[in-house]
C-alpha positions in Angstrom: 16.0 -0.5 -19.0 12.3 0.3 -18.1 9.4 -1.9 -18.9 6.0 -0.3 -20.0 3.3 -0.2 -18.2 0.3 1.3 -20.2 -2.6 -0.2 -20.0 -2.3 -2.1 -16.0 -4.0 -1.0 -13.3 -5.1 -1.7 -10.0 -8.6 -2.0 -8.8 -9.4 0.0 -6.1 -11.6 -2.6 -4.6 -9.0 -6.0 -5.3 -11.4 -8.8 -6.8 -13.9 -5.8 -8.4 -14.2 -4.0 -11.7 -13.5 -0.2 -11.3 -17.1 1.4 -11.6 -17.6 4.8 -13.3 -16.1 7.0 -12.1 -18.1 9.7 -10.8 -17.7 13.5 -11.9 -15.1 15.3 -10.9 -12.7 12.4 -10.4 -8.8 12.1 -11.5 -6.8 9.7 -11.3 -2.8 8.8 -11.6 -0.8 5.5 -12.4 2.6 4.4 -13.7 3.7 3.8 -16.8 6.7 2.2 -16.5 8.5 0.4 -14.3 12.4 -1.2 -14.0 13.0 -4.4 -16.7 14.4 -6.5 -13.7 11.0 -6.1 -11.9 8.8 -7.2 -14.1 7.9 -10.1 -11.9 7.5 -7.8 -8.9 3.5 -6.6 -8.4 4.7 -3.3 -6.0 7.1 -2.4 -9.4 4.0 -2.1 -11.3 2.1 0.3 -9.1 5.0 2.1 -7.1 8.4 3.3 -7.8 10.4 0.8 -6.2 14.0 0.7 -6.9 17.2 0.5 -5.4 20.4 2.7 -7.0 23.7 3.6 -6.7 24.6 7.1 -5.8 25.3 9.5 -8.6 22.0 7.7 -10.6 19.4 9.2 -12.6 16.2 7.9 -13.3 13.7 8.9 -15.2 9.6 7.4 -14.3 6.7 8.1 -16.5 3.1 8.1 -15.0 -0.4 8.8 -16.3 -2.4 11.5 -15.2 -6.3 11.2 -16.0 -9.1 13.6 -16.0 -12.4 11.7 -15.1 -14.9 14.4 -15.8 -16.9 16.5 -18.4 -15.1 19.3 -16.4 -11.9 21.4 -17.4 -10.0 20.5 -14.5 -6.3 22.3 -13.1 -3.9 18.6 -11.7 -1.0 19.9 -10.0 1.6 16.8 -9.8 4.3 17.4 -7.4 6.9 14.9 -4.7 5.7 14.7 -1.0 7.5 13.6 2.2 6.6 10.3 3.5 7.7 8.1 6.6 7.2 4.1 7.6 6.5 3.1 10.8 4.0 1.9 13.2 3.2 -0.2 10.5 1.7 2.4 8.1 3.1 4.0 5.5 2.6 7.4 6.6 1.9 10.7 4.2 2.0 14.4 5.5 -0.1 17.2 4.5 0.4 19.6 1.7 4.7 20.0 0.2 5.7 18.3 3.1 9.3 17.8 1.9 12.5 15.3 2.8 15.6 14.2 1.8 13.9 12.3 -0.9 11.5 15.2 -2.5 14.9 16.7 -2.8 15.8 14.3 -5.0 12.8 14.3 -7.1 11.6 17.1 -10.2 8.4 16.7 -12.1 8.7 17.6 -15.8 5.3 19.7 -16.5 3.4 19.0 -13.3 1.0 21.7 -13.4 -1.8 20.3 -15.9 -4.6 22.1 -17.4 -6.9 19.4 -18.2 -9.2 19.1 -20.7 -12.8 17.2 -20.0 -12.0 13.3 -20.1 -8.4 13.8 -21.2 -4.9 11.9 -20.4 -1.3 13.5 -20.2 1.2 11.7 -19.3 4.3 13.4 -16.8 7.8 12.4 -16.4 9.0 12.0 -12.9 13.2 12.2 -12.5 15.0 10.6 -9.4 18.5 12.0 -9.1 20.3 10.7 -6.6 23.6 12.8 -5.3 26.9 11.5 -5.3 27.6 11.9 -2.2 24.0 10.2 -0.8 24.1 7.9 1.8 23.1 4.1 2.5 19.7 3.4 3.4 15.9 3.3 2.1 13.8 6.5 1.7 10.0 6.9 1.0 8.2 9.5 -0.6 4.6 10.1 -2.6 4.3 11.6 -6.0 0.8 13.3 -5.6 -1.6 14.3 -8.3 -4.0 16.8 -6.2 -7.0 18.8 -7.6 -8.2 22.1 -5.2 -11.7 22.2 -4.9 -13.2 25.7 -6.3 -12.9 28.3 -3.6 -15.8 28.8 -1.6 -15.9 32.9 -0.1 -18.1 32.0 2.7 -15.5 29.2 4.3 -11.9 29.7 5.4 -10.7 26.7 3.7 -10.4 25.2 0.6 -10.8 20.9 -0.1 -7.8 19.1 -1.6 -8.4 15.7 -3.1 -5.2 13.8 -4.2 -3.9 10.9 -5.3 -0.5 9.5 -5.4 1.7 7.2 -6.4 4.2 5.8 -3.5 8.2 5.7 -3.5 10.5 3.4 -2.3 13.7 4.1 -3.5 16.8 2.1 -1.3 20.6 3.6 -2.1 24.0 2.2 -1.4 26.8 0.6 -3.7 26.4 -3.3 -5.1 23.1 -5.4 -4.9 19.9 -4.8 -3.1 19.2 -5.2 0.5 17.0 -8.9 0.5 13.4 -8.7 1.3 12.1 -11.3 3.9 9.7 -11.3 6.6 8.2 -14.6 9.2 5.1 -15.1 10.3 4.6 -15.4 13.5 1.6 -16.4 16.1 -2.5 -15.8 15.1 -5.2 -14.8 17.0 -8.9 -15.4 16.3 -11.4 -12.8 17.8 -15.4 -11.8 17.0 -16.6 -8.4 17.7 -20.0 -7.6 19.6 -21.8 -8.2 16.1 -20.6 -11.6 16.0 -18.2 -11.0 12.8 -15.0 -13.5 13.3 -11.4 -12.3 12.3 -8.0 -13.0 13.1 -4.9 -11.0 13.2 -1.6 -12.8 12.5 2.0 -11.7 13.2 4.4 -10.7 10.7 8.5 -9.4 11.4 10.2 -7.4 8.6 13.5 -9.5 8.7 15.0 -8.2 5.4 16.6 -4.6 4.2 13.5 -3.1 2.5 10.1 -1.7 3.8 7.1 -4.5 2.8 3.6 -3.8 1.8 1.7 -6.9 3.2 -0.8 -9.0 1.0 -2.2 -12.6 0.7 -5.2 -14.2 2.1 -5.9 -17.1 4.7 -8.2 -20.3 3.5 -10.0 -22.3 5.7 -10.6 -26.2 5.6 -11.9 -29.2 7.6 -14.2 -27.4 9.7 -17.8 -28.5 10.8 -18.3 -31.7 8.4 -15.4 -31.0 6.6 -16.9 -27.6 5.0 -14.1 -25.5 3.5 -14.3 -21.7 3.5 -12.4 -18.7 1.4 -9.4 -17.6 0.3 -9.9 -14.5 2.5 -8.1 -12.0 1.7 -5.8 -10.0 3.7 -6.9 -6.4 4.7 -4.3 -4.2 2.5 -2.8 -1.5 4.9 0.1 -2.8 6.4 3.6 -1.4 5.6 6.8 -2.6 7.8 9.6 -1.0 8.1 13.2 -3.1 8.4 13.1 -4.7 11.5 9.5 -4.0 12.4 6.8 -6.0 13.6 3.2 -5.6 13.3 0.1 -7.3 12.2 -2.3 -8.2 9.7 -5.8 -8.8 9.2 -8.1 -11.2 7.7 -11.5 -10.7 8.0 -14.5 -13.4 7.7 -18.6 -13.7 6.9 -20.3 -13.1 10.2 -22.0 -16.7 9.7 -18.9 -18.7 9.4 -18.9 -20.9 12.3 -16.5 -21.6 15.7 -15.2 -24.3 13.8 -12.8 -25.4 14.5 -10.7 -25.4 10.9 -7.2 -25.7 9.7 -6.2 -22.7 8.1 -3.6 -21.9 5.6 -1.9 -18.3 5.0 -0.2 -17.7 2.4 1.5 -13.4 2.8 3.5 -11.8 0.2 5.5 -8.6 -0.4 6.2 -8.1 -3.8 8.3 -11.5 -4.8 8.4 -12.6 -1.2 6.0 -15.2 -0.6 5.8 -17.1 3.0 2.9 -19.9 3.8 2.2 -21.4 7.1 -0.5 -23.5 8.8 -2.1 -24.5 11.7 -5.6 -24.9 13.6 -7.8 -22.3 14.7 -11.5 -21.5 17.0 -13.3 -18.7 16.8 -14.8 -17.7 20.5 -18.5 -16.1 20.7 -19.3 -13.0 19.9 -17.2 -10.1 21.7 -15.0 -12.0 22.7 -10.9 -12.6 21.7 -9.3 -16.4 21.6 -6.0 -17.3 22.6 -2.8 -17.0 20.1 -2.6 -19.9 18.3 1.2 -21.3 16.2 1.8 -21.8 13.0 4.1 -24.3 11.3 5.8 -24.3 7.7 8.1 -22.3 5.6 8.3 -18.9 7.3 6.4 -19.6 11.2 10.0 -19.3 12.2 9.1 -16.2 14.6 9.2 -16.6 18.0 5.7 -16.0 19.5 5.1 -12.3 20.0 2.5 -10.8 23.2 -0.6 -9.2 21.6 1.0 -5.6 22.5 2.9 -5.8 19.2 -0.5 -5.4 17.6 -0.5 -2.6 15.3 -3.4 -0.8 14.3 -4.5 -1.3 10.6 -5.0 2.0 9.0 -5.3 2.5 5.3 -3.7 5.1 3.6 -6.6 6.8 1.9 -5.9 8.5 -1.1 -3.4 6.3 -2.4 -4.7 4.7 -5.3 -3.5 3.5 -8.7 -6.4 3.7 -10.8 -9.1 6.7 -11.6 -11.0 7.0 -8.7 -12.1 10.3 -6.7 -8.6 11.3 -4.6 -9.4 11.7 -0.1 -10.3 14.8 0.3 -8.0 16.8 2.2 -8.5 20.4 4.2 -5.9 22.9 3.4 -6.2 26.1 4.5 -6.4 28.6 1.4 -3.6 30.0 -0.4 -1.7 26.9 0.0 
């Protein structure tokens, strides 16, 4: 059974109505999602599943046109990889195992001005597919009108992410620990800290959550802050995430609470922290409580926080993208 989704959406700025969106834009989002994840947030906005081999499934999603313009959508699967802490997208068709998998039922739209159609997405998954997780992006991509006096051609998309795990019997368990955090300010003075995380489960995570701070400087209490979005771990991997703060919030110091999530896995974990001046980084600092069960890790397992622009689940304008023409 699927569960409906019309009508949900996710901000593109979390905490922030969408604003209007500006001419030209487009937009994508799912409709539906599996009846045994309604409590899961990444279910809503991503096709997340996990199915036996030999099983069809069948995904509607929304695509919008944003504009007093007639606009040509093309809606089509891409390849897509996670590791280094990103989940990480390819240019153009790129295809994989998974794209092999996936058809779109009437992907190439001719859109009216400030119009809707929705598309049906189909996961087949062989009989004979192996074990293991696979990633892919549906993509809802808009070429920009040729230009004769340039060589290329702009592509703005957006997309919706897959994360579709196969093998016989019951899901792989999600679960990650938290492990060591380290305060730092940069040359402007604004204070942040980065804070371990280890993918212990079976599934790739999308990190979220924020960090509050309390009993600082006459007991002032400060946030939630919340968690720069960006971070997708692999099983097994270990990276970072980041939380960053007002540039007047002082050294401190403050206990702090962090409270991370992946879909329906929630950790929290607490300890004391000081921020050092400006430009400069403070020493890792332990957590305690349900999920600071990771061993300490050196600052080399840092991993670079890098959004992946132009995945987005409401109408926005897509990244722009140079393709070379005739693609």
């Amino acid at each position: 059974m699927i569960l409906c989704l019309a009508g949900l959406g996710v901000p593109a700025r979390a905490g922030a109505a969408d604003p209007a969106p500006p001419a030209g834009s487009f937009g994508v989002r799912l409709l539906e999602a599996p009846v045994n994840r309604r409590s899961d947030p990444r279910a809503r906005t991503e096709i997340v599943d996990h199915l036996s081999p030999g099983t069809v499934i069948h995904r509607r999603v929304l695509v919008a046109n944003k504009s007093p313009e007639r606009q040509h959508i093309e809606v089509y699967p891409a390849a897509a990889t996670v590791g280094k802490g990103q989940f990480q997208v390819r240019d153009g068709h790129a295809n994989n195992e998974l794209t092999s998998w996936i058809s779109v039922d009437g992907g190439s739209l001719d859109m009216q001005p400030w119009s809707e159609v929705p598309v049906q997405v189909t996961v087949q998954v062989p009989a004979t597919a192996s074990t293991g997780e696979r990633y892919a992006v549906v993509w809802a991509a808009m070429a920009s009108k040729p230009d004769p006096s340039a060589n290329i051609n702009l592509v703005n998309r957006v997309g919706i992410r897959v994360y579709l795990d196969v093998g016989p019997g019951g899901e792989p368990p999600s679960d990650f620990t938290i492990g060591e955090v380290i305060a730092a300010r940069d040359k402007h003075g604004q204070p942040s800290v980065t804070i371990a995380v280890r993918n212990t489960g079976g599934r790739a995570l999308d990190m979220s959550g924020n960090l509050s701070l309390s009993d600082g400087p006459a007991g002032v209490r400060a946030g939630p802050f919340e968690v720069v979005k960006g971070t997708t771990l692999a099983p097994g991997e270990s990276g970072r995430v980041a939380v960053q703060f007002p540039r007047e919030l002082s050294n401190g110091p403050w206990k702090m609470e962090v409270n991370l999530a992946s879909g329906m896995v929630n950790h929290t974990a607490t300890g004391r922290i000081r921020f050092p001046d400006a430009g400069q980084t403070g020493k890792p600092s332990l957590l305690s409580g349900l999920g600071a069960m990771w061993a300490t890790v050196g600052a080399s397992l840092g991993v670079g926080l890098v959004t992946v622009t132009g995945l987005a689940f409401t109408f926005r304008r897509g990244r722009r993208r140079a393709a070379a023409r005739g693609r």
